[in-house]
C-alpha positions as CSV (number, residue, x, y, z in Angstrom):
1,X,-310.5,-1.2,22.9
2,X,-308.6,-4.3,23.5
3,X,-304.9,-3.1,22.5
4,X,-303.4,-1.1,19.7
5,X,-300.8,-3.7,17.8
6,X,-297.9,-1.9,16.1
7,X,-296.5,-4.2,13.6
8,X,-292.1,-3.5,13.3
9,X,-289.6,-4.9,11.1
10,X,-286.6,-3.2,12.8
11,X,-286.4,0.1,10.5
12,X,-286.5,3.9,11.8
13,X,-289.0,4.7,9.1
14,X,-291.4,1.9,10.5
15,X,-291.4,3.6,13.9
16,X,-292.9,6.0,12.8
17,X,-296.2,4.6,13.6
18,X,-295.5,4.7,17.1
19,X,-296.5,8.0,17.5
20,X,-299.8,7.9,16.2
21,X,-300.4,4.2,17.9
22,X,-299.6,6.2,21.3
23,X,-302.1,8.8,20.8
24,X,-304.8,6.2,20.1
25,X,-303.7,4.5,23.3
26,X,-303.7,7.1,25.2
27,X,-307.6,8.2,24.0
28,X,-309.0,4.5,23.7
29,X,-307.1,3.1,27.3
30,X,-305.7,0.8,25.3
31,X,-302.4,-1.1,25.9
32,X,-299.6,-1.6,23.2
33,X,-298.5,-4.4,21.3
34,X,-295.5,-4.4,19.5
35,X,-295.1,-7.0,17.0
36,X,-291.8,-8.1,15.0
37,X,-292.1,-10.6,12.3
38,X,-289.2,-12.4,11.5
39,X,-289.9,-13.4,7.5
40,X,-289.4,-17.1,7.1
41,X,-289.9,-17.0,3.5
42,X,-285.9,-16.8,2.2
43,X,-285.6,-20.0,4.5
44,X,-288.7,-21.9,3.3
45,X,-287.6,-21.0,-0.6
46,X,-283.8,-22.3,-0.1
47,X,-285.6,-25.3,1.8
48,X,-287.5,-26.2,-1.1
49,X,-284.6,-26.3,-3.4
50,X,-282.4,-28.3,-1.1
51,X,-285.1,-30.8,-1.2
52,X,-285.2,-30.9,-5.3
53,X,-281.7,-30.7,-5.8
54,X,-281.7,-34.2,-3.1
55,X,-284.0,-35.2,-5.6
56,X,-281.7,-35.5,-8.4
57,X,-278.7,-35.8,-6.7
58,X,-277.5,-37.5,-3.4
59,X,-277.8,-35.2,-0.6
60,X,-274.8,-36.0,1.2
61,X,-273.0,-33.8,3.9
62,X,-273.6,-30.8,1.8
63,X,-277.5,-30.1,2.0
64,X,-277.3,-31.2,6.0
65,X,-274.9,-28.1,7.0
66,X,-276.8,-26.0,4.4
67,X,-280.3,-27.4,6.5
68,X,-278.1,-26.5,9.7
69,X,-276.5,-22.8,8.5
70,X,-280.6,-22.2,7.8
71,X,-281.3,-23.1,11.4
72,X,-278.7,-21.1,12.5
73,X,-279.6,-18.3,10.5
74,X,-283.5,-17.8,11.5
75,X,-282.2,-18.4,15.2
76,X,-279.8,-16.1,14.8
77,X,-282.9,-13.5,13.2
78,X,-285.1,-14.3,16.5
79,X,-282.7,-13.2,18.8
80,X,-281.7,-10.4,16.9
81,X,-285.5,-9.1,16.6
82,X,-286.2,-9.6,20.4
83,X,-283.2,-7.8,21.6
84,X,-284.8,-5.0,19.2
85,X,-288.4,-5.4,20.8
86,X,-287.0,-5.3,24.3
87,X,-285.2,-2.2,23.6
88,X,-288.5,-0.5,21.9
89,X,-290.5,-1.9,25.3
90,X,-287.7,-0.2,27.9
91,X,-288.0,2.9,26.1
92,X,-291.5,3.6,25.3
93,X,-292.5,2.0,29.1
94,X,-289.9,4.9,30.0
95,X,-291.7,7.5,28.6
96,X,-295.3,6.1,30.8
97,X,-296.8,3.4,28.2
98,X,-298.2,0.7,28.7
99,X,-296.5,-1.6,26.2
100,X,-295.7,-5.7,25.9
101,X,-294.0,-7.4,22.9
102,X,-293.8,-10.6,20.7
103,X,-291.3,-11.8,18.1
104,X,-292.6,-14.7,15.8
105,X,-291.6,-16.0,12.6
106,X,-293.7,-16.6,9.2
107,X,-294.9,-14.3,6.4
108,X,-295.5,-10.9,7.4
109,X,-298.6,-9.6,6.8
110,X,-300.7,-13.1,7.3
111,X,-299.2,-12.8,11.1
112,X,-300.0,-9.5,11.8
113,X,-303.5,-10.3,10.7
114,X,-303.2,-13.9,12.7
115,X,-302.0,-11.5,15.5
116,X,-304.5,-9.3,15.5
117,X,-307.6,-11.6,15.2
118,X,-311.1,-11.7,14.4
119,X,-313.1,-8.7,16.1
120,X,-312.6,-4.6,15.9
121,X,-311.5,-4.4,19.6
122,X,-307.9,-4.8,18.2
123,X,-306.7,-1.2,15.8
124,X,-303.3,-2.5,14.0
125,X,-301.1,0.7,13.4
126,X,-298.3,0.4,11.0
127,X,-296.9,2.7,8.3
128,X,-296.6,1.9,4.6
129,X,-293.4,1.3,4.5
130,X,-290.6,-0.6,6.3
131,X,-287.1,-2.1,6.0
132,X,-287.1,-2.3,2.2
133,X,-288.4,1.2,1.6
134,X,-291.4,2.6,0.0
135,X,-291.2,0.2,-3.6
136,X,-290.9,-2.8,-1.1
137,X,-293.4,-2.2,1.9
138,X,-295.6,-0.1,0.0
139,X,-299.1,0.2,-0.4
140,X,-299.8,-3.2,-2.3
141,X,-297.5,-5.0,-0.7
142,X,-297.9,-5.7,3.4
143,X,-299.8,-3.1,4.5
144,X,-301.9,-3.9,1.4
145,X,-302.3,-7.5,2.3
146,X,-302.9,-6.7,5.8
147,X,-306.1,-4.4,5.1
148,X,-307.2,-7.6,3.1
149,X,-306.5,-9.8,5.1
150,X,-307.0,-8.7,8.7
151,X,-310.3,-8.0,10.3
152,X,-309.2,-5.8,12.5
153,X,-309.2,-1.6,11.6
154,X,-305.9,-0.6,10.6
155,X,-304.2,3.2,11.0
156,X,-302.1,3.6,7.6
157,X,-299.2,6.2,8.5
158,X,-297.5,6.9,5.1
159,X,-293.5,8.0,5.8
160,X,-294.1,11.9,4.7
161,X,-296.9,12.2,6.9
162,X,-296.8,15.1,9.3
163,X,-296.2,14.2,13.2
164,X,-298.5,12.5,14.7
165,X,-301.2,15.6,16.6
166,X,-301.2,15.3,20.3
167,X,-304.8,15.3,19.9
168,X,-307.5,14.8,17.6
169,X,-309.3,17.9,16.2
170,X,-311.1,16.5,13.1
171,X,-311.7,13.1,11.8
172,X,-313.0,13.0,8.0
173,X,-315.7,10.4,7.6
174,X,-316.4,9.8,3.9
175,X,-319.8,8.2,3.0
176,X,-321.5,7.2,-0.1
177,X,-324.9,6.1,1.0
178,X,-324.5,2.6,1.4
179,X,-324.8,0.6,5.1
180,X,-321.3,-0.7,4.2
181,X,-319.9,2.9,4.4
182,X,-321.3,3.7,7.5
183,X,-320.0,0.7,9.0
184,X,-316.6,3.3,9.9
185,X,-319.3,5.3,11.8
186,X,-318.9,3.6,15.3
187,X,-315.5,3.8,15.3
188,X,-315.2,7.1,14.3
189,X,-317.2,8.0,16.9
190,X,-315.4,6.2,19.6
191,X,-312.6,8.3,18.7
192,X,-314.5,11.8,18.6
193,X,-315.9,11.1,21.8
194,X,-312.5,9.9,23.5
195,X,-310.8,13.4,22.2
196,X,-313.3,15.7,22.4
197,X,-313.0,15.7,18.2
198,X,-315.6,17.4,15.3
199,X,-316.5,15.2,13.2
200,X,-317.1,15.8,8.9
201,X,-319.8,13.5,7.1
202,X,-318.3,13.9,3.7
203,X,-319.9,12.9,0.4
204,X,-318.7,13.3,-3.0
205,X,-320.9,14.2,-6.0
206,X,-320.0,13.0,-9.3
207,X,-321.4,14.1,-12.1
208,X,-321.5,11.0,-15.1
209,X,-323.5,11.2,-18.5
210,X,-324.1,8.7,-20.6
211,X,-324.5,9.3,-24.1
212,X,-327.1,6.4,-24.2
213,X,-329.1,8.1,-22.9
214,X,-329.3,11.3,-25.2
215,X,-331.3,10.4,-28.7
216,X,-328.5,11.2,-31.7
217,X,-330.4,13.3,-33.1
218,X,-330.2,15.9,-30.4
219,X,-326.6,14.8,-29.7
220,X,-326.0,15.9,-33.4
221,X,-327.8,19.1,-32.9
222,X,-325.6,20.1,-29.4
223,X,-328.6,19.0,-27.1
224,X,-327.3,19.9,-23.5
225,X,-328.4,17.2,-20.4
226,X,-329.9,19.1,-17.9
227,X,-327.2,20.1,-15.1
228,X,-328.3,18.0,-12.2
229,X,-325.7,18.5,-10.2
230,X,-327.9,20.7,-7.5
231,X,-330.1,18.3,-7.0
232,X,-327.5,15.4,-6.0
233,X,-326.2,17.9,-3.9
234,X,-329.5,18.5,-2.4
235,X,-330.2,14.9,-2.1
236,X,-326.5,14.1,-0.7
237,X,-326.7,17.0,2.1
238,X,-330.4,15.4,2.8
239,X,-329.3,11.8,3.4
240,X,-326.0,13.5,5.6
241,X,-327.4,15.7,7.6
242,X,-330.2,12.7,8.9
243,X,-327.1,10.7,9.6
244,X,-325.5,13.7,11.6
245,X,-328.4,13.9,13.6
246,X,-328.2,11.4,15.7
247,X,-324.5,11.8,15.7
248,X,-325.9,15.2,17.6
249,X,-328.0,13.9,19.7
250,X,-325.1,11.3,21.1
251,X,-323.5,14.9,21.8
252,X,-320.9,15.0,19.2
253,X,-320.4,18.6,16.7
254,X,-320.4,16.9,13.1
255,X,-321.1,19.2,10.3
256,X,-321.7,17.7,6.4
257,X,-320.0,18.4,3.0
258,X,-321.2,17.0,-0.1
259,X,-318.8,18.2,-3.0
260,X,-318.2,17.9,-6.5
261,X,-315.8,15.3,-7.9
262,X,-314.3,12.0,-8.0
263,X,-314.6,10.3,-4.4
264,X,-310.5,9.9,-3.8
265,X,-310.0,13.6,-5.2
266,X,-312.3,14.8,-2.8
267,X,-311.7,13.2,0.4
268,X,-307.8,14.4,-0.4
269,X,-308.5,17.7,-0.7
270,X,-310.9,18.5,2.0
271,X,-308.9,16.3,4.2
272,X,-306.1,19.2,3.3
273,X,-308.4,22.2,3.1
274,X,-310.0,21.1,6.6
275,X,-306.9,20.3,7.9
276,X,-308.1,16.7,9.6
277,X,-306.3,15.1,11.5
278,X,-307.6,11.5,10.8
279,X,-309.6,10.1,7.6
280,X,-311.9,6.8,8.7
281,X,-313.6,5.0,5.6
282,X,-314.8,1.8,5.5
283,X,-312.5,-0.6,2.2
284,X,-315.6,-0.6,0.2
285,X,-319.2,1.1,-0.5
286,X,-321.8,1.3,-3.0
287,X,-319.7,-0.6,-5.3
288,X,-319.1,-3.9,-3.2
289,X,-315.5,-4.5,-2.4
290,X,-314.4,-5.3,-5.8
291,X,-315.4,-1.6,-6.8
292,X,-314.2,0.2,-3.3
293,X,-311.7,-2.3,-2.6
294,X,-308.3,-1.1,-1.3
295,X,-306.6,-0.3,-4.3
296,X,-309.4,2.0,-5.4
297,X,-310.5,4.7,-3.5
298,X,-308.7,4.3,-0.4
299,X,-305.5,3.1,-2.0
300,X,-305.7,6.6,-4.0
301,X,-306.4,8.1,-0.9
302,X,-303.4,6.9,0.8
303,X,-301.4,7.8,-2.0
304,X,-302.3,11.3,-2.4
305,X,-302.8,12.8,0.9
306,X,-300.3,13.0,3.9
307,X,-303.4,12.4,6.4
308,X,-303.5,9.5,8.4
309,X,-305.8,6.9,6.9
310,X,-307.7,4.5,9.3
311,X,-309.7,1.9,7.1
312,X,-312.2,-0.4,8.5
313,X,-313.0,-3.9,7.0
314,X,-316.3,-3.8,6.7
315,X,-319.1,-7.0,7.3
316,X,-321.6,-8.0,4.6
């Protein structure tokens, strides 16, 4: 792994993926990047209106000290946001890490993903939230944009997660038995081998009927589908346990699960029953990413369970 890139905005509550990025560095042997965005939006908007306002009305001295308090202002913000990286470097190359940092300026989550670039040997590490608090820098918003946009895996810390584990004990796979979900595989086994983790192939098992297919004449007459449930089961543990196999033989301990339920209900709550200290899924599965896009089953994921999420563009 190339480096772990924490993303930063200058609050306590976005720190709190530090943690969790020094862990992975620690395990991968990876160096850390810390990254401060200075937002350049505000200036750009008040730009844009200078320049229509000079469009109906002469500019005059007025609109050239507004240009020039602008100026000021995002100087002003650069400064302020490498003084803040500096003092994050000192104390976390203090404490033994291996740590560098940049300050640039533009719209957050397109620059972390500029940043970060275009292969998996960069893991971006950020938490949901930052200076504007969870309805701001939520889920949806740059971290959102940033799984989207970013090719690079990214380690989603929600603010009420528990403290980041010194070490990894179990990392939570979930599958649906497409390539495109196994594509979180490798790295998921980069990091079991690098701590020594188990690893769980999870499945989930939903049961749908559709009343289509039932004649409505035995509908009217309470005919009952046959409960297939067992034998997706059966069929889900199958397909699993050929995947954990050579998982095995690589020398990792991965058992399999295939439950019953919704897939975001049931990653949550083994993640909680099992007590994992890491989910990896890839955005999307079966469905393509419009169907297991962020915002479906990982987004409910991140939203419901206080495990760490790492989520893995995958490649068509």
């Amino acid at each position: 792994m190339r480096q772990i890139l924490v993303p930063l905005d200058g609050s306590a509550l976005a720190e709190l993926a530090l943690p969790h990025a020094r862990m992975l560095a620690r395990l991968l042997g990876a160096p850390l990047q810390l990254l401060r965005v200075v937002d350049d939006a505000e200036i750009e908007r008040a730009n844009v209106m200078m320049y229509q306002l000079a469009s109906v009305y002469a500019a005059g001295e007025a609109i050239v000290a507004e240009q020039e308090y602008l100026r000021e202002s995002l100087a002003a913000q650069q400064a302020a946001a490498q003084e803040y990286v500096a003092a994050r470097v000192a104390e976390l190359t203090a404490d033994g890490a291996t740590v560098t940092a940049v300050v640039r300026v533009g719209r957050p989550a397109e620059t972390i993903a500029t940043e970060a670039g275009h292969d998996h040997d960069v893991i971006i590490v950020m938490a949901t939230h930052g200076l504007g608090g969870l309805r701001r820098w939520a889920l949806g918003s740059v971290a959102d944009r940033v799984v989207h946009l970013a090719d690079a895996p990214v380690l989603l810390v929600r603010a009420d997660a528990a403290p980041a584990p010194t070490e990894l004990g179990l990392l939570l796979v979930p599958l649906d038995g497409s390539a495109l979900a196994r594509q979180a595989l490798p790295l998921a086994t980069t990091l079991a081998q690098a701590a020594g983790a188990r690893i769980l192939l999870l499945r989930s098992v939903s049961i749908a009927v559709d009343s289509a297919m039932v004649p409505p004449p035995m509908m009217r007459v309470g005919f009952a589908m046959p409960d297939v449930s067992a034998l997706q089961q059966q069929q889900a543990l199958a397909e699993l346990d050929e995947e954990a196999r050579s998982l095995t033989a690589a020398g990792l301990d991965v058992s399999t699960a295939a439950p019953l339920g919704e897939p975001g209900d049931v990653i949550v709550d083994e993640a909680t029953q099992r007590g994992a200290s890491l989910i990896v899924m890839a955005t999307h599965g079966r469905g393509g990413l419009r169907r297991w896009a962020l915002g479906s089953v990982a987004d409910k994921v991140l939203h419901a369970t206080a495990t760490p999420l790492l989520v893995v563009r995958v490649r068509e």
